[in-house]
C-alpha positions as CSV (number, residue, x, y, z in Angstrom):
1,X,-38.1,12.5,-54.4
2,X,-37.8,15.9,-55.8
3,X,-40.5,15.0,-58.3
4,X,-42.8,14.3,-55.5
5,X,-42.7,16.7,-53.7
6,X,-43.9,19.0,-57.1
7,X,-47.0,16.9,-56.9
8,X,-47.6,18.2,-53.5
9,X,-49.6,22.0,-53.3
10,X,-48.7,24.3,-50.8
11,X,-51.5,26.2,-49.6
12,X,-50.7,29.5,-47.4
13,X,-52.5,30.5,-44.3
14,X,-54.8,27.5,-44.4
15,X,-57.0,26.5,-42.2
16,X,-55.8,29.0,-40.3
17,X,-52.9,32.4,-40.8
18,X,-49.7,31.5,-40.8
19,X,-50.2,27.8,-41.6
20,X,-48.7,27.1,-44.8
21,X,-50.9,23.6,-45.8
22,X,-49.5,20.6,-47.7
23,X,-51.9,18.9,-49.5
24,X,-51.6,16.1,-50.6
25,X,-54.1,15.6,-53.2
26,X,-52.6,16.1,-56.3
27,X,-50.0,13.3,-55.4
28,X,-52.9,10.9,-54.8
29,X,-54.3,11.9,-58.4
30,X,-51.3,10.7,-59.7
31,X,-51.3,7.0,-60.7
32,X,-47.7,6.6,-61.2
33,X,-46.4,9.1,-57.9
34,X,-49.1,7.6,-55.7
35,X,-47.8,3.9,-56.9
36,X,-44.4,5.5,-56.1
37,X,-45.5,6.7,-52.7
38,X,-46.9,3.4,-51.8
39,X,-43.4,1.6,-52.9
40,X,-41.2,3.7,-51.0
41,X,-43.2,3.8,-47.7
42,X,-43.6,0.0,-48.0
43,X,-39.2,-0.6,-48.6
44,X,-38.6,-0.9,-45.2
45,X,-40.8,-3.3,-43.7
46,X,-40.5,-5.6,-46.8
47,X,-39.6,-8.9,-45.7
48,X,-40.7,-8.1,-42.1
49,X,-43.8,-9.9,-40.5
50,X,-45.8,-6.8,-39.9
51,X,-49.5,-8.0,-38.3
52,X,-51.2,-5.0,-38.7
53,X,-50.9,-1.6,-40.2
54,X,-52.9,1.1,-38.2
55,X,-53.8,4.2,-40.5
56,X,-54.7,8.0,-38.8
57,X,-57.9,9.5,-39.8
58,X,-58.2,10.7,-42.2
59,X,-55.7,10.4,-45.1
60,X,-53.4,8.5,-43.3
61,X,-56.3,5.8,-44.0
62,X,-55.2,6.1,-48.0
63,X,-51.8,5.1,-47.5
64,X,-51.9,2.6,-44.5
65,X,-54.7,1.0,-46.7
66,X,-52.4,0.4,-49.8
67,X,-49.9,-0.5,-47.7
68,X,-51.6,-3.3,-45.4
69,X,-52.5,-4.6,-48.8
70,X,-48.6,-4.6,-50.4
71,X,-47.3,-5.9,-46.9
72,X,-50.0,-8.3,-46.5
73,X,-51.1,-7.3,-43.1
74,X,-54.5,-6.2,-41.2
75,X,-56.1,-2.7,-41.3
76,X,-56.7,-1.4,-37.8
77,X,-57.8,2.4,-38.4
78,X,-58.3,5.6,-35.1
79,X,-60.4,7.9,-35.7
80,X,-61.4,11.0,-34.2
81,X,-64.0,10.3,-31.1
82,X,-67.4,9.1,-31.8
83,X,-67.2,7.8,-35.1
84,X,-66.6,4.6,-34.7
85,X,-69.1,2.1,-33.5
86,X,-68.2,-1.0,-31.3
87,X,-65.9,-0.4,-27.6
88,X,-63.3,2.2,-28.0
89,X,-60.2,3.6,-26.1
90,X,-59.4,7.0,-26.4
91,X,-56.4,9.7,-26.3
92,X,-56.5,13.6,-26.2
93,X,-53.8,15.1,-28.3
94,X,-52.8,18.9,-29.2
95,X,-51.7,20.0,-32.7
96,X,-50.5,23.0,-33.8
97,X,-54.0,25.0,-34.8
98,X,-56.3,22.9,-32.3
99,X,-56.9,20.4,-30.4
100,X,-59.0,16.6,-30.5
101,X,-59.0,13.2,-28.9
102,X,-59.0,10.0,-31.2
103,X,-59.9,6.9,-30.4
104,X,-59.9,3.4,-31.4
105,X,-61.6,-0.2,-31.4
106,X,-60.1,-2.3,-27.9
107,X,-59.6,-5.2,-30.0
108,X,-58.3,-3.7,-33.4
109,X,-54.6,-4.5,-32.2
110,X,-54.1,-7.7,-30.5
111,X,-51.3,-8.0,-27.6
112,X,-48.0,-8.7,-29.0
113,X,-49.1,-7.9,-33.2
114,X,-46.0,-6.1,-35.0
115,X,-47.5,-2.6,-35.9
116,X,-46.8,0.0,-38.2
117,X,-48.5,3.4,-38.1
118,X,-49.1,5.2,-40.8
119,X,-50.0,8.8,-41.3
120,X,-50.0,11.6,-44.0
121,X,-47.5,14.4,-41.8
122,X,-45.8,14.6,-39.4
123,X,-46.6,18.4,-38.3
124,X,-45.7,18.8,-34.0
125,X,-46.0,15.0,-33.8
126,X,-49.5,15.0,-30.9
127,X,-51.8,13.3,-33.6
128,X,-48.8,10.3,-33.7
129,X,-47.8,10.4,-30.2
130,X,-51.1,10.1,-28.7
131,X,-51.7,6.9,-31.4
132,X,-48.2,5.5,-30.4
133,X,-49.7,5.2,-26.5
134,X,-53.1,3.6,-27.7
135,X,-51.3,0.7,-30.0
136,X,-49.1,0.4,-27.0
137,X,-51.9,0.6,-24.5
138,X,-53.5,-2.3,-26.6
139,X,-50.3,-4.6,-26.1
140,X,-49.4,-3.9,-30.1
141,X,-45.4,-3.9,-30.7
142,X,-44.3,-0.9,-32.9
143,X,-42.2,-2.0,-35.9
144,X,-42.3,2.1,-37.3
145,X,-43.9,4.8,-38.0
146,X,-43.9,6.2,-41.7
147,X,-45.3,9.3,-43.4
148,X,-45.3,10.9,-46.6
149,X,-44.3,14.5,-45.4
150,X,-42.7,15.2,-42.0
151,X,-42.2,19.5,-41.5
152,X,-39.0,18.9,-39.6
153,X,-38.9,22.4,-38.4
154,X,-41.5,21.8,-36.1
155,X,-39.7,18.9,-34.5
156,X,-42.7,16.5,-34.1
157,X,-40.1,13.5,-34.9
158,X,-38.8,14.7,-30.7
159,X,-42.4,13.2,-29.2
160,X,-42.0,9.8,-30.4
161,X,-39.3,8.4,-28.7
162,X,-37.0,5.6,-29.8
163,X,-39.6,4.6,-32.6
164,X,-38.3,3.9,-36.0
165,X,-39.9,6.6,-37.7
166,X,-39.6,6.8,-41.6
167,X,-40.3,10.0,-43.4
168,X,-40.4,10.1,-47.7
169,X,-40.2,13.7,-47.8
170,X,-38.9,16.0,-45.5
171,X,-39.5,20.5,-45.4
C-alpha cells in the first residue's frame, strides 16, 4: 500500500488555505496501481451478490465504474443537483470547505438491491452520509462502503454508522 500512496500528490492549501488536497490523478495514470486499486477495493465483496454499485460524483464514478464491471453489478451514479435528467431525490450535505446537495434518479436503486457505495475520500464523511440516506431512502440494502483514501483525522468514518466501510489507504 505504501507504493500507492506515492502515486498519490499532495497539494497544500487547495482549493482553499489549510486544505492540504489528495489527488488522485497520478494513481489513475497508472495502469498497473489503478488495476491494483480496482483489485483491492473489489476483495471484499468478491463472492458476494452485490446488485448495484452506486459511484459519488465525480471520481468516485471512476472507481465504482471499474468495479460494477469486476463484480458484475449495475451502475447507479448521484450527482450534484440538476445534472441529471429524469425524477430525482435529493440530500443537502456539508463538507469541510463548502457545502451542496446531491441527488439521484428514484428508480436507480431498486427496494431490497445489495449496494455498495463507492467514493474517492472519505474527508468529514457529509458527501457519504447524505448518499447512505438516499440508497436507503430508495429501499437499497448497504453491503459497504469503500474508498481509496479515508483522512482519518477528520473522523468522517463516525457519520456512517454501523456500515461496513472499507478504506485502502488511510492519513
Amino acid at each position: 500500500m505504501a507504493d500507492l500512496k506515492s502515486k498519490i500528490r499532495e497539494i497544500p492549501d487547495w482549493p482553499k488555505p489549510g486544505v492540504n488536497f489528495k489527488d488522485i490523478t497520478p494513481l489513475l495514470e497508472d495502469a498497473e496501481g489503478f488495476q491494483e486499486v480496482i483489485n483491492k477495493l473489489a476483495d471484499p465483496y468478491l463472492g458476494q451478490k452485490i446488485n448495484k454499485v452506486v459511484g459519488i460524483d465525480a471520481r468516485g464514478f471512476i472507481f465504482a465504474a471499474a468495479l460494477a464491471y469486476k463484480l458484475g453489478a449495475g451502475l447507479a451514479i448521484v450527482r450534484k443537483k440538476g445534472k441529471l435528467p429524469w425524477k430525482t431525490i435529493g440530500a443537502e450535505y456539508a463538507l469541510e470547505y463548502a457545502a451542496n446537495t446531491i441527488e439521484v434518479h428514484e428508480d436507480a436503486v431498486v427496494p431490497g438491491e445489495k449496494v455498495l457505495i463507492v467514493d474517492d475520500v472519505l474527508a468529514t464523511g457529509g458527501t457519504m452520509e447524505a448518499t447512505v440516506g438516499l440508497v436507503k431512502k430508495l429501499g437499497g440494502e448497504i453491503t459497504g462502503i469503500s474508498f481509496v483514501v479515508e483522512l482519518g483525522f477528520l473522523e468522517g468514518r463516525k457519520k456512517l454508522g454501523d456500515n461496513k466501510v472499507h478504506s485502502l489507504l488511510v492519513y
